[in-house]
N, C-alpha and C positions, 0 to 999 in steps of 0.2 A: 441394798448394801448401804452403808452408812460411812461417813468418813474417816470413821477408827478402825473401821474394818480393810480400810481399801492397803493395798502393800504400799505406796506411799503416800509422802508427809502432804500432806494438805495444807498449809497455814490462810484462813481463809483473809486474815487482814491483809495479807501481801495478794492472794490472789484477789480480792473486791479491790484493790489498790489499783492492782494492773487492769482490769478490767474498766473502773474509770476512767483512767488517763488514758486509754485507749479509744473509746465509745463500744464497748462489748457490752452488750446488752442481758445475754447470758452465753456461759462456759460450761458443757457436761463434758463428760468424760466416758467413755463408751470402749470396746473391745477388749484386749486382754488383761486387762487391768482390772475390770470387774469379774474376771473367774481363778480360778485356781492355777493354770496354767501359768499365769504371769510370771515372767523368768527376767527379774531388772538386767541382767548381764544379756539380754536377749531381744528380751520386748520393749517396744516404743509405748510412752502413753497417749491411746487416741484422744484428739481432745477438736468435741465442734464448736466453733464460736459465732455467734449470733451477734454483729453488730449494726448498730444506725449506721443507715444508709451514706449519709457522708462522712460518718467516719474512715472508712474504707477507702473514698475518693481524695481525703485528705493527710491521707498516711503514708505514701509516696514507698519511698523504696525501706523505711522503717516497717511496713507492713511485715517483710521478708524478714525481719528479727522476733518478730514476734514467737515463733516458736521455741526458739532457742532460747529468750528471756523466761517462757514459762518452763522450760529445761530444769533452767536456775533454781525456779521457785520449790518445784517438786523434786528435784535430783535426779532425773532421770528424761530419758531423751525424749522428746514431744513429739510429732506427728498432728501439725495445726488444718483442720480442716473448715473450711467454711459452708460447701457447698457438697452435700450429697449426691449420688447418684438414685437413678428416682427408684430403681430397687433394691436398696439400702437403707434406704430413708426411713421406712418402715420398721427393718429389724433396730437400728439405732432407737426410733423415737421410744420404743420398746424395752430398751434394757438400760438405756441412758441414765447418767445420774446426774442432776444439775449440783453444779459446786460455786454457781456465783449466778443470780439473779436480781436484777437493779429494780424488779419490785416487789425483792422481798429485802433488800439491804434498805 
């Protein structure tokens, strides 16, 4: 799937924005947001984010907004995951779409 395709707005300069000022490494975006299903008055966007290690230890209780600011960016309510369960992991790495990778910006 592709970012034009996806039911919302993408704007990738605000999200590579937020992902720097953060230490997010990479951002995809995984569950009902990549099928048809997706109901914005319904469904949350899943979103895993991959950041350096101390970014995370140095984020303090702003860590906890992070979701809500990426809310902002796409219009719609986030669901910020960092950490997989380990039989999940698998169907994510699977249908995942990455929407912000710091080595390919």
């Amino acid at each position: 799937m592709a970012f034009r395709d996806l039911p919302i707005r993408v704007d990738e300069d605000k999200v590579a924005e937020f992902c720097r000022a953060r230490g997010i490494r990479r951002l995809r975006l995984f569950g009902t947001v990549l099928r048809e299903d997706f109901d914005p008055t319904r469904s949350d966007v899943d979103v895993l984010a991959e950041f350096h290690p101390e970014a995370v230890r140095n984020s303090g209780w702003e860590f906890f907004l992070y979701g809500e600011q990426l809310g902002e960016i796409f219009g719609d309510k986030v669901d910020l995951c960092t950490n997989l369960r380990p039989w999940l992991r698998p169907i994510v790495q699977k249908q995942a779409i990455t929407i912000y990778d710091e080595k390919a910006s």
